[in-house]
Biopython code that builds the backbone (N, CA, C, O; Angstrom):
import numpy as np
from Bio.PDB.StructureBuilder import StructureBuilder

atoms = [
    (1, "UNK", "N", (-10.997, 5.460, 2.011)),
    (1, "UNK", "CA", (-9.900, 5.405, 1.069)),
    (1, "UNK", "C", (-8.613, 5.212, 1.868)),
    (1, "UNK", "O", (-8.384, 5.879, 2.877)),
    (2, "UNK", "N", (-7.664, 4.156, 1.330)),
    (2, "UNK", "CA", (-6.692, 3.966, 2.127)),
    (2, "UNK", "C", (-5.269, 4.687, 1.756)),
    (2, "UNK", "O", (-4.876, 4.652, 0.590)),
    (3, "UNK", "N", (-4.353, 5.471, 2.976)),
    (3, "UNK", "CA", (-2.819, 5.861, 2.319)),
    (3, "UNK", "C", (-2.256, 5.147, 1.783)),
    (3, "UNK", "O", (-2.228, 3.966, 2.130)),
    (4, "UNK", "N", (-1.377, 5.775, 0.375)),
    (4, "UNK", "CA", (-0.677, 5.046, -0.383)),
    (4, "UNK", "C", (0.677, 4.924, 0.658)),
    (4, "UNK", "O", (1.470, 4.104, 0.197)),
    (5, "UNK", "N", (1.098, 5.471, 1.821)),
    (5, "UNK", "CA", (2.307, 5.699, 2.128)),
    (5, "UNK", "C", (2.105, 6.145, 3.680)),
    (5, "UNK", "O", (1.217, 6.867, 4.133)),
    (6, "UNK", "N", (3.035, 5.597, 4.274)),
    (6, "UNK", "CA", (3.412, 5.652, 5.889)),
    (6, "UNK", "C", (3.171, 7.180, 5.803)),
    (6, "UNK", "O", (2.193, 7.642, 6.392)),
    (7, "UNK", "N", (4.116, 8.107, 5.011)),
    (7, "UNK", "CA", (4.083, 9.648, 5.085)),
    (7, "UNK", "C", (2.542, 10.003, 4.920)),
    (7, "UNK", "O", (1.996, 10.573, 5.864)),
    (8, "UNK", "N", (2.095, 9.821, 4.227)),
    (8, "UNK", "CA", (0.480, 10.455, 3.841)),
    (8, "UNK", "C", (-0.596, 9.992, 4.900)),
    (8, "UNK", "O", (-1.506, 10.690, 5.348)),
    (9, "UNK", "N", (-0.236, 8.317, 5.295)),
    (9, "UNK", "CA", (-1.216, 8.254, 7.150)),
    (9, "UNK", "C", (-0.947, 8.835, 8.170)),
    (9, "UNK", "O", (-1.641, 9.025, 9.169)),
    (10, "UNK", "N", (0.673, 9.309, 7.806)),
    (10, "UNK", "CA", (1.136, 10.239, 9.382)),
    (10, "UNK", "C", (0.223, 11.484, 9.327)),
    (10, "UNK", "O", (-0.567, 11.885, 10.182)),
    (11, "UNK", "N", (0.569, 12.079, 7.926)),
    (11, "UNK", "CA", (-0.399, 13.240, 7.564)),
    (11, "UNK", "C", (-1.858, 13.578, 7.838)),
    (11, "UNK", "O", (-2.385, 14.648, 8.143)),
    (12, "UNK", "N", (-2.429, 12.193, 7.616)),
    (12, "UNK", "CA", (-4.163, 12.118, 7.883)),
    (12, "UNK", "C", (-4.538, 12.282, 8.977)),
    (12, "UNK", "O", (-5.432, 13.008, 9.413)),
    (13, "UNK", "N", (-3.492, 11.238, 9.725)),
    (13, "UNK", "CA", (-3.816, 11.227, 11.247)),
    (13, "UNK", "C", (-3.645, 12.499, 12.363)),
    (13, "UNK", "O", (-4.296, 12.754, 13.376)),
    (14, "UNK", "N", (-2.573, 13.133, 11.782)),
    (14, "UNK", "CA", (-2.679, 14.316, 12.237)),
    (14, "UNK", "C", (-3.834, 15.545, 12.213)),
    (14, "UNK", "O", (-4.472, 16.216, 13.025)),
    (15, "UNK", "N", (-3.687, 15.405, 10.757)),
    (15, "UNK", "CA", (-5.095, 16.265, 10.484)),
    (15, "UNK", "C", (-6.743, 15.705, 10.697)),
    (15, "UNK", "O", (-7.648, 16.365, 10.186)),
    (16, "UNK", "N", (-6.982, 14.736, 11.304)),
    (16, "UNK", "CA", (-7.882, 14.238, 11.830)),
    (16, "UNK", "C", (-8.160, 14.302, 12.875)),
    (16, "UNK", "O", (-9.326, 14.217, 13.263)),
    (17, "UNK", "N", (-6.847, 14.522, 13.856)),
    (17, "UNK", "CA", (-7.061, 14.763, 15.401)),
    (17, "UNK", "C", (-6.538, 16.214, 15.707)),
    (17, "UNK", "O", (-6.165, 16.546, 16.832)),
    (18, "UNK", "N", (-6.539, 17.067, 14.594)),
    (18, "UNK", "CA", (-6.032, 18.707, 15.414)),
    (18, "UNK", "C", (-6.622, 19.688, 13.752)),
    (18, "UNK", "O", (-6.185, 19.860, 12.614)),
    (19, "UNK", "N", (-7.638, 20.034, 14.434)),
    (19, "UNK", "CA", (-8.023, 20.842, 13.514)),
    (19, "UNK", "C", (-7.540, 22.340, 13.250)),
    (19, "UNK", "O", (-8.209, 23.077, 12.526)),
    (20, "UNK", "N", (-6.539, 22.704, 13.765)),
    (20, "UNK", "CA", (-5.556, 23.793, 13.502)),
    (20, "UNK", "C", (-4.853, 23.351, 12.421)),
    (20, "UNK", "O", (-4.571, 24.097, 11.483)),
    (21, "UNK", "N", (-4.355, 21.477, 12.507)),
    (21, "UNK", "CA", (-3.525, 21.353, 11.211)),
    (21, "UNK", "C", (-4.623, 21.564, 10.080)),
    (21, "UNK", "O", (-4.370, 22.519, 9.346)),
    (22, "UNK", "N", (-5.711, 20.917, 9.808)),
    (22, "UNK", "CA", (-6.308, 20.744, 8.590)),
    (22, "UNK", "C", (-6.141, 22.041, 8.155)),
    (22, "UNK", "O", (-5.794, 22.214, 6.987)),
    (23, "UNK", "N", (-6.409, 23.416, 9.216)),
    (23, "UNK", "CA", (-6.697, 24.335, 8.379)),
    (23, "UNK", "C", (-5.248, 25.176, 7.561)),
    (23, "UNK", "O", (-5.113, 25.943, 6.607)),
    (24, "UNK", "N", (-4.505, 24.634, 8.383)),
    (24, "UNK", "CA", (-2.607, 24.832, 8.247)),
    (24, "UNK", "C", (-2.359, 24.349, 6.486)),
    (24, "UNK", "O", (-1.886, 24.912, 5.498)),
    (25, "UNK", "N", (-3.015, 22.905, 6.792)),
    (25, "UNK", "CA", (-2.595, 21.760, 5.406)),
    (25, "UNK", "C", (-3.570, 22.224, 4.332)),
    (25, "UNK", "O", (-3.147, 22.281, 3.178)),
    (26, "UNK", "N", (-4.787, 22.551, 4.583)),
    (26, "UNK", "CA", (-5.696, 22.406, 3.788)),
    (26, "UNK", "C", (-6.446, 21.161, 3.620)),
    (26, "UNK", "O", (-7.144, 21.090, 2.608)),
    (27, "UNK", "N", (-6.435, 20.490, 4.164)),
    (27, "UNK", "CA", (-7.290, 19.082, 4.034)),
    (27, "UNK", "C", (-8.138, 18.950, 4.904)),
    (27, "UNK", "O", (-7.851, 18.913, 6.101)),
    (28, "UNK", "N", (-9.406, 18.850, 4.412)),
    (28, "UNK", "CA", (-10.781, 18.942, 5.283)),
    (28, "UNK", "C", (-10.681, 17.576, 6.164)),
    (28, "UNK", "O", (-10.570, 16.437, 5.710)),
    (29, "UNK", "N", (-10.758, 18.028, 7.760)),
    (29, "UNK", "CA", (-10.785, 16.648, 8.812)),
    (29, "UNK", "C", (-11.544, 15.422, 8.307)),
    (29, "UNK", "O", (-11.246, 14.234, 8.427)),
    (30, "UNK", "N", (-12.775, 16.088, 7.611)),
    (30, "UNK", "CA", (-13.752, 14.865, 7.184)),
    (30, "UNK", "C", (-12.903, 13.319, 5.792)),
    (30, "UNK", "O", (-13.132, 12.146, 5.498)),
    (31, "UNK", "N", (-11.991, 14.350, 5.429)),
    (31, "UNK", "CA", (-10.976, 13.150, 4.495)),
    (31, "UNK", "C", (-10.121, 13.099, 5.256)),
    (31, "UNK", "O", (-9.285, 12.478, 4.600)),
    (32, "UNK", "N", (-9.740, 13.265, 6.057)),
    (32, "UNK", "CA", (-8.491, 12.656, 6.434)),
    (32, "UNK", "C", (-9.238, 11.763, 7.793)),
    (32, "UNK", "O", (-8.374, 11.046, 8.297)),
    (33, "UNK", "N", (-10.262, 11.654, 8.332)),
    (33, "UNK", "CA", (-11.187, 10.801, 9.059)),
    (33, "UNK", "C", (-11.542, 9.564, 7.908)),
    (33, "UNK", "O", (-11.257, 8.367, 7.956)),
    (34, "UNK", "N", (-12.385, 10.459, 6.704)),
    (34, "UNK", "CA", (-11.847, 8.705, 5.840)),
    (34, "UNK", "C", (-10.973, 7.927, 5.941)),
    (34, "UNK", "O", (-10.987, 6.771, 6.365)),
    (35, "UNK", "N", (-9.756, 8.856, 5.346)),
    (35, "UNK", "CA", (-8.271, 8.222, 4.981)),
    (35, "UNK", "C", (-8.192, 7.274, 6.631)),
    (35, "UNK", "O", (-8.231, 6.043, 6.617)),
    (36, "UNK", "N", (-8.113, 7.832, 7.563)),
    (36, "UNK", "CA", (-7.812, 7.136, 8.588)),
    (36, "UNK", "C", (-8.343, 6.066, 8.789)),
    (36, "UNK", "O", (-7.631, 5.114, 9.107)),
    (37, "UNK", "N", (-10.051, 5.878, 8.636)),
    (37, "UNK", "CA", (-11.167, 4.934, 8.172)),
    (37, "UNK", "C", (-10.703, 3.767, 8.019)),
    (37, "UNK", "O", (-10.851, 2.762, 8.715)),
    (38, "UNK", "N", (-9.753, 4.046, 6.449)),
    (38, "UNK", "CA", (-9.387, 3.134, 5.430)),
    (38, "UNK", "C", (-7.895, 2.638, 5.939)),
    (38, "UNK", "O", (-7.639, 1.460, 5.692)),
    (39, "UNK", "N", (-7.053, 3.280, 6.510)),
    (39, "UNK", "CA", (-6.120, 2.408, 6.593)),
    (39, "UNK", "C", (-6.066, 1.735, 8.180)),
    (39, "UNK", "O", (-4.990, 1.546, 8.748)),
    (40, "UNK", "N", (-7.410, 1.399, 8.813)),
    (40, "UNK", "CA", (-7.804, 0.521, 10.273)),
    (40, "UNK", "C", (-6.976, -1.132, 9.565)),
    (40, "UNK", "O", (-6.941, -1.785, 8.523)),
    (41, "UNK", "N", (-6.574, -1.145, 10.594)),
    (41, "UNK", "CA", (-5.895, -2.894, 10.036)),
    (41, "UNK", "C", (-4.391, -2.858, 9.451)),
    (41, "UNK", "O", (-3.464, -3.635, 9.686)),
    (42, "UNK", "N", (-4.433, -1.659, 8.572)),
    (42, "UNK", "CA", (-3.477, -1.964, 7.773)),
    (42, "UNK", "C", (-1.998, -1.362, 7.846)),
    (42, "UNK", "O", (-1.709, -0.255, 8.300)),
    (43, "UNK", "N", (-0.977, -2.454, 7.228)),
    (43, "UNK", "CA", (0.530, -1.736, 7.860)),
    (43, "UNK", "C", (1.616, -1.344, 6.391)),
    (43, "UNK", "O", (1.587, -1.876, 5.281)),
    (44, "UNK", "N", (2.465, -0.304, 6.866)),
    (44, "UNK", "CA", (3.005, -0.046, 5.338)),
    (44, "UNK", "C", (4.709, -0.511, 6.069)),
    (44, "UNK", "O", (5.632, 0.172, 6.513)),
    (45, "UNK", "N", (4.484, -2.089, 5.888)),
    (45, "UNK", "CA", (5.573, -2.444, 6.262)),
    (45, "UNK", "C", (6.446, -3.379, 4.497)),
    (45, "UNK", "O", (6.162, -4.438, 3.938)),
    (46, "UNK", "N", (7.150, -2.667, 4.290)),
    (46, "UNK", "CA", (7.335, -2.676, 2.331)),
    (46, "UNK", "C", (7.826, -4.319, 2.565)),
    (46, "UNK", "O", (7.266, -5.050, 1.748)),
    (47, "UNK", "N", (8.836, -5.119, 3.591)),
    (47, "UNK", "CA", (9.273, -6.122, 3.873)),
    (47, "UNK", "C", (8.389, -7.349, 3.560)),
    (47, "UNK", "O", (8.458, -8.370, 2.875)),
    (48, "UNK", "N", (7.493, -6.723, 4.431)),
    (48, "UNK", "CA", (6.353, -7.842, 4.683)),
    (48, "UNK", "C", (5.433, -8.135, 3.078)),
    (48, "UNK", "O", (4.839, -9.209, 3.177)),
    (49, "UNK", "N", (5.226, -7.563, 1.895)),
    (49, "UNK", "CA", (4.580, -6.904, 0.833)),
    (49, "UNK", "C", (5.724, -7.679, 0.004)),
    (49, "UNK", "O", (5.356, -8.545, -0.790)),
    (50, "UNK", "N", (7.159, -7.391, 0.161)),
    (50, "UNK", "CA", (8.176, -8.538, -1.124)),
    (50, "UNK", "C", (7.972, -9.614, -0.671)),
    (50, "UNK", "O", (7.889, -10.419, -1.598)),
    (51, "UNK", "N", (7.740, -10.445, 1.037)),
    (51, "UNK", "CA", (7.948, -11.866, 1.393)),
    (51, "UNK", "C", (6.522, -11.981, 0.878)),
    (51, "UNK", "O", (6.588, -13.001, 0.193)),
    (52, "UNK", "N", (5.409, -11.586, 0.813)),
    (52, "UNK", "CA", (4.119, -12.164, 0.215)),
    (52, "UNK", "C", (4.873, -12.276, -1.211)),
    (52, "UNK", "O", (5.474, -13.341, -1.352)),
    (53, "UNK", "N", (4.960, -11.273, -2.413)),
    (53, "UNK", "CA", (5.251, -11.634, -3.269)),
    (53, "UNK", "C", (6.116, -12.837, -3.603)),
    (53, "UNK", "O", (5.772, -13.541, -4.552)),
    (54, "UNK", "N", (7.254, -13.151, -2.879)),
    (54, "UNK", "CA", (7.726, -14.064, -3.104)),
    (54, "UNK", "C", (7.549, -15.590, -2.726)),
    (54, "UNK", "O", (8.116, -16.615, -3.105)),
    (55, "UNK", "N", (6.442, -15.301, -1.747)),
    (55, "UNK", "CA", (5.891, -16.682, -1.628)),
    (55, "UNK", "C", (4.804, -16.448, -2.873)),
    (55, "UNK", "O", (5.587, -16.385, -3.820)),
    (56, "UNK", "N", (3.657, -16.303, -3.362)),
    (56, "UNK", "CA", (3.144, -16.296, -4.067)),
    (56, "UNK", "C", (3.822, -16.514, -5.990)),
    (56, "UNK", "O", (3.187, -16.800, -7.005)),
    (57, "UNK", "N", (4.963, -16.290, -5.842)),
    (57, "UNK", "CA", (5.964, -16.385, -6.522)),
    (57, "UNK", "C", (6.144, -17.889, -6.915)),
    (57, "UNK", "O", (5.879, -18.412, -7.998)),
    (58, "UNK", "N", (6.720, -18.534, -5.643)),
    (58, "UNK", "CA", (7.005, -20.221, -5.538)),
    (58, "UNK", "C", (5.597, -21.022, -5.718)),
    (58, "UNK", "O", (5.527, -22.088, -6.329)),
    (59, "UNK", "N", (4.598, -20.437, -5.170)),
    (59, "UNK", "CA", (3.274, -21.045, -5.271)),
    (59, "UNK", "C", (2.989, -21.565, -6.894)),
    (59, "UNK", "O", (2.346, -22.493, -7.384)),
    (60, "UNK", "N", (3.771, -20.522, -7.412)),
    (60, "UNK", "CA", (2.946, -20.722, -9.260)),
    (60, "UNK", "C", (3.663, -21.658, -9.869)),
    (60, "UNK", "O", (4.893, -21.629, -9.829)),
    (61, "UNK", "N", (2.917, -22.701, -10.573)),
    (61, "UNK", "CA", (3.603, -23.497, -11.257)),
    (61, "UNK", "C", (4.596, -23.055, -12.443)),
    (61, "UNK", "O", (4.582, -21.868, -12.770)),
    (62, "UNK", "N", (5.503, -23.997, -13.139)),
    (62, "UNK", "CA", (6.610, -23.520, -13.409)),
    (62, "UNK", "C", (6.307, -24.350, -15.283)),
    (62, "UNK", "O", (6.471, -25.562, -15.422)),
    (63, "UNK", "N", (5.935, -23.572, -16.329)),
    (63, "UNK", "CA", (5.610, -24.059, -17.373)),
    (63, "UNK", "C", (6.792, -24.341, -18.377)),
    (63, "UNK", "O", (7.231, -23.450, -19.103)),
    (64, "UNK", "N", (7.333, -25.756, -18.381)),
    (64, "UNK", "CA", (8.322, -26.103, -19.090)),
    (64, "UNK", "C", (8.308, -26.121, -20.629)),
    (64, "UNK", "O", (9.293, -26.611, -21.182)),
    (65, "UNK", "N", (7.359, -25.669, -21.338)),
    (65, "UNK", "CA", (7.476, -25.445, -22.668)),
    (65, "UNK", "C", (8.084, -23.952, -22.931)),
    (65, "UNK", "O", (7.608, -22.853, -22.646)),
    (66, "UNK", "N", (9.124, -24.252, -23.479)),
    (66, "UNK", "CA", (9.933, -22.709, -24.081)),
    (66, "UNK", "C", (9.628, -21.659, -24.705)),
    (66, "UNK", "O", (8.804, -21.856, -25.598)),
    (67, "UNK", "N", (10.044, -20.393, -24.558)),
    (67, "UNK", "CA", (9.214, -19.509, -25.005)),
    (67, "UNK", "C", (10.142, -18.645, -26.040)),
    (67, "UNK", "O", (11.225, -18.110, -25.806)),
    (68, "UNK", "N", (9.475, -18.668, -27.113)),
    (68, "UNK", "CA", (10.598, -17.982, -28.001)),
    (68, "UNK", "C", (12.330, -18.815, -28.563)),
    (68, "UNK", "O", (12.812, -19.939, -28.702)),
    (69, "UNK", "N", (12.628, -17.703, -28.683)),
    (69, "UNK", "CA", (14.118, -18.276, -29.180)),
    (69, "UNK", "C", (14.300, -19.162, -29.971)),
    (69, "UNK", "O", (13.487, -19.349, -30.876)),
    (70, "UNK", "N", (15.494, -19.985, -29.819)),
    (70, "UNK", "CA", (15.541, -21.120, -30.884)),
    (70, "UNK", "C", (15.021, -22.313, -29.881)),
    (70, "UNK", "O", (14.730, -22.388, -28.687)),
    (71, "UNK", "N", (15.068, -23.415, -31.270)),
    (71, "UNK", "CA", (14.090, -24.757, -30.326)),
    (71, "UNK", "C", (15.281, -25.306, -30.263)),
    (71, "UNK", "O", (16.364, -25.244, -30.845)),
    (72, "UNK", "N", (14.461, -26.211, -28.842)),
    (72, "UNK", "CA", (15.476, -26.881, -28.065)),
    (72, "UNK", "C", (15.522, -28.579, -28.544)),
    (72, "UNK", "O", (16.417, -29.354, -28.208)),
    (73, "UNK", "N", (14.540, -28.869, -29.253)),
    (73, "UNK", "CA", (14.376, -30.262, -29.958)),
    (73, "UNK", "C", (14.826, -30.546, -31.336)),
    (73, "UNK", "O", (14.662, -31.665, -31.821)),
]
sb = StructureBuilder()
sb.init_structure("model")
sb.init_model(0)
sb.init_chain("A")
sb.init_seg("    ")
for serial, (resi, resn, name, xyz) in enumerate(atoms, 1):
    if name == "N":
        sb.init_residue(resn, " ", resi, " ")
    sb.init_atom(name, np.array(xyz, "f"), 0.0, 1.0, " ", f" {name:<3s}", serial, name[0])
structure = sb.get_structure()
């Protein structure tokens, strides 16, 4: 299972490698060894996440029939 948030992988990762925290936090090493699992590869860089959206954005065609309102003919 992957962190929703930079804060919650800092969290996992901690409690995955010091088992004084898990027992501090309450979160069993064995989920936060998932959690860690799940976010291999991945970055919570929010920048990078709007420039995808916005290319994927320009990608979509652009449907010139009007929607609503009054007509234009």
């Amino acid at each position: 299972m992957p962190s929703t948030s930079q804060k919650q992988h800092n969290l996992m990762e901690m409690v995955a490698h010091d088992p004084a925290a898990a027992q501090r936090t309450g979160v069993p090493e064995s989920v936060a060894k998932e959690f860690v699992r799940g976010d291999k590869g991945r970055t919570f860089d929010h920048e990078a996440h709007h420039e995808a959206l916005k290319k994927a954005a320009r990608a979509m065609p652009i449907d010139p029939r009007p929607r609503g309102g009054k007509r234009t003919y």
